[in-house]
C-alpha positions in Angstrom: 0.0 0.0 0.0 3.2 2.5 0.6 4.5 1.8 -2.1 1.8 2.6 -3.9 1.0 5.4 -2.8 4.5 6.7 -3.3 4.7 5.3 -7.2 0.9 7.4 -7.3 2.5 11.0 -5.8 5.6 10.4 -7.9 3.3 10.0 -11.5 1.3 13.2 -10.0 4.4 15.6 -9.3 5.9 14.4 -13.1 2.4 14.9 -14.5 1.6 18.3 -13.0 4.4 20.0 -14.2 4.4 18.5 -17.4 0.9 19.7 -18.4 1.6 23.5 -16.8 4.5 23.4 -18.9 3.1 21.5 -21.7 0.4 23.8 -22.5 1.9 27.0 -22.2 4.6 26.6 -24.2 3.1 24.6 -27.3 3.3 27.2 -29.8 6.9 26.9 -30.1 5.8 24.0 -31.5 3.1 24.8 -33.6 6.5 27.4 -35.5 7.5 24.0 -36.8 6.6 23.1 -40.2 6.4 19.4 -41.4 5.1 19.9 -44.9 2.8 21.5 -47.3 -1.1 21.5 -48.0 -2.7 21.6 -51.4 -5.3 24.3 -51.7 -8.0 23.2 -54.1 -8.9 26.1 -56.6 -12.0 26.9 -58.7 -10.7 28.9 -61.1 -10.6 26.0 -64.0 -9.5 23.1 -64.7 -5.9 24.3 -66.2 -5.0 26.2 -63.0 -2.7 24.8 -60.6 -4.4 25.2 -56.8 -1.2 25.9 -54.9 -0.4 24.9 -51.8 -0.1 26.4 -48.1 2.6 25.3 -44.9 1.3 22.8 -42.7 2.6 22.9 -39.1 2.4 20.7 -36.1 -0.7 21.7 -33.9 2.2 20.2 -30.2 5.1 18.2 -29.4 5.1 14.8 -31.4 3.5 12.0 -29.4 7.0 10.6 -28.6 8.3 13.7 -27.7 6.0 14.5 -24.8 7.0 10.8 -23.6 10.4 11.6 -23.8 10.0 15.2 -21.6 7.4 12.9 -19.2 9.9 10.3 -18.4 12.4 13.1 -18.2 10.5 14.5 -15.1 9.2 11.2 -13.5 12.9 10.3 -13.6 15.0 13.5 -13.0 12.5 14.2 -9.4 14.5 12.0 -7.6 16.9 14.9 -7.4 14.4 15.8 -4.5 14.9 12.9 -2.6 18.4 12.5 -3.5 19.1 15.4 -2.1 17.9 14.1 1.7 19.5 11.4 1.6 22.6 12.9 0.9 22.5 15.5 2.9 21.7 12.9 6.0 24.7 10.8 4.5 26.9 13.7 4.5 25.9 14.4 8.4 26.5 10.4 8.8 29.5 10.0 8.0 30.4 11.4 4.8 28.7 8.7 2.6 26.3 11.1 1.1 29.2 12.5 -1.4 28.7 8.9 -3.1 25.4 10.3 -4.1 26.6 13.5 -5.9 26.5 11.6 -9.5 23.2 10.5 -9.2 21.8 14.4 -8.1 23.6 15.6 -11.1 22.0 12.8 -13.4 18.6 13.8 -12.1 18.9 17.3 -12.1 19.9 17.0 -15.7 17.3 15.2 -16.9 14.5 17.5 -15.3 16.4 20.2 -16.8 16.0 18.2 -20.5 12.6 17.5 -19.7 11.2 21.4 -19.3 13.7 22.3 -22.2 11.9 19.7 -24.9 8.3 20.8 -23.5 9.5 24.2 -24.5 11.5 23.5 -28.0 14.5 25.9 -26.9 16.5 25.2 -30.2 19.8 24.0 -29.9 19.8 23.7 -25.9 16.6 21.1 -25.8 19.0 18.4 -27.7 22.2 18.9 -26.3 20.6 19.0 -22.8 18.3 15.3 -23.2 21.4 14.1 -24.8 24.0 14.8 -22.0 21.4 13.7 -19.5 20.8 10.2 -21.6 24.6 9.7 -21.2 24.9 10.9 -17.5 22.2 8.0 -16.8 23.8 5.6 -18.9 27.3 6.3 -17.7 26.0 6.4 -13.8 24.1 2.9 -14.3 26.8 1.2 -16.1 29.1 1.6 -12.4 26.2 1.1 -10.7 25.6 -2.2 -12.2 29.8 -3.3 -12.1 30.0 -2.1 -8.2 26.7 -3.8 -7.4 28.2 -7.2 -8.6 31.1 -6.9 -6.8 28.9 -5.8 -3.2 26.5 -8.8 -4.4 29.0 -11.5 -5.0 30.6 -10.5 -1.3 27.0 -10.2 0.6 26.5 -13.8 -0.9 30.2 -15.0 0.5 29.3 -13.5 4.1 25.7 -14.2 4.1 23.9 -11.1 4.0 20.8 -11.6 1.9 19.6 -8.6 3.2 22.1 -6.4 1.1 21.8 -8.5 -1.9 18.2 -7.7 -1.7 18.7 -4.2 -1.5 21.2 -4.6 -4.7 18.7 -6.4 -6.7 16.4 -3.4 -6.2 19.0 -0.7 -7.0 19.7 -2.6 -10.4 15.9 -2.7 -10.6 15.8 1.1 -10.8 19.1 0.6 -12.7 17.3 -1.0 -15.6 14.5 1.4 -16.0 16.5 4.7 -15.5 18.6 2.9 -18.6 15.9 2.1 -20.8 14.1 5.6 -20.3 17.9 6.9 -21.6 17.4 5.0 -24.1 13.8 6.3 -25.3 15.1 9.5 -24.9 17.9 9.2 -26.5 15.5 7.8 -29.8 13.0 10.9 -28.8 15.6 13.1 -29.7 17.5 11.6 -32.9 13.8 11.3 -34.2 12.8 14.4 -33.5 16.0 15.9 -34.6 15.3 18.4 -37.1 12.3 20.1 -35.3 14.6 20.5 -32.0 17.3 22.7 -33.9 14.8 24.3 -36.2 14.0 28.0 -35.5 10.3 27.5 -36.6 10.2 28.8 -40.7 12.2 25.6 -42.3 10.1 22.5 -43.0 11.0 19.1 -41.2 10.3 15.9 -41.4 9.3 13.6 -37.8 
């Protein structure tokens, strides 16, 4: 039941911001052009009708995933942040901790810069937060065998428990990296377009 309740508050504090954000700044999206429009004329059957821009109306689909995930994930800079601090106070563990604030701090930051189509600076940010996570996961995942293979020599299935949970989170921080990392390539053009060029997503 706690732990549902804390996956439920977590979904509402990612969702909240993203629809504030979401909504007020779709019309840099709507500056992005992704084609044209035939315009049917009446003025005979030997005149050519023309055609008009066509422009996207918000964020592609995938795109608005990719800035969700961004802020379901990068929140845990909040709770990061207490732990670390009480680490710091316990003993100076809480330094061990610093990666994973930056990683998370990143990725909200890449998450509110997609939603708003800041050119240039909404790729390079969701990019250098995808390899932050990566990176961070990747030791993660090597220490965690080494603290596993030792808790299983001494006995302490408690810690390999709490291992097999970390990698848990290890695995879905990794594959939402990943999606972003797609979100981005995908939606390349639009992300570095000022908003007159045409694209294609």
């Amino acid at each position: 039941m706690i732990v549902a309740l804390v996956l439920a508050s977590m979904v509402f504090a990612a969702i909240l911001p993203y629809l504030l954000v979401e909504r007020r700044w779709r019309w840099r999206w709507r500056e992005v052009e992704i084609g044209r429009l035939p315009v049917v004329s009446d003025g005979g059957l030997y005149r050519g009708g023309g055609s008009v821009p066509d422009f996207l109306t918000r964020a592609p689909g995938m795109m608005r995933a990719a800035a969700l995930s961004c802020l379901l994930f990068g929140q845990m800079v909040i709770p990061g942040l207490c732990l670390g601090a009480f680490g710091l106070v316990a003993g100076g563990l809480g330094v061990v901790s610093i990666p994973g604030l930056i990683t998370a701090a990143k990725l909200y930051g890449a998450g509110l810069a997609l939603l708003r189509r800041e050119p240039h600076a909404a790729y390079h940010k969701a990019k250098s937060a995808a390899l932050w996570a990566l990176w961070l996961n990747g030791v993660i995942a090597a220490l965690s065998i080494f603290v596993a293979g030792v808790s299983v020599i001494k006995g302490a299935w408690g810690v390999c428990a709490f291992v097999g949970v970390v990698n848990l989170y290890g695995l879905l921080s990794a594959g939402q990296a990943l999606f972003l990392l797609t979100a981005i390539r995908r939606c390349e053009d639009a992300l570095f377009q000022p908003g007159s060029s045409a694209v294609r997503l």
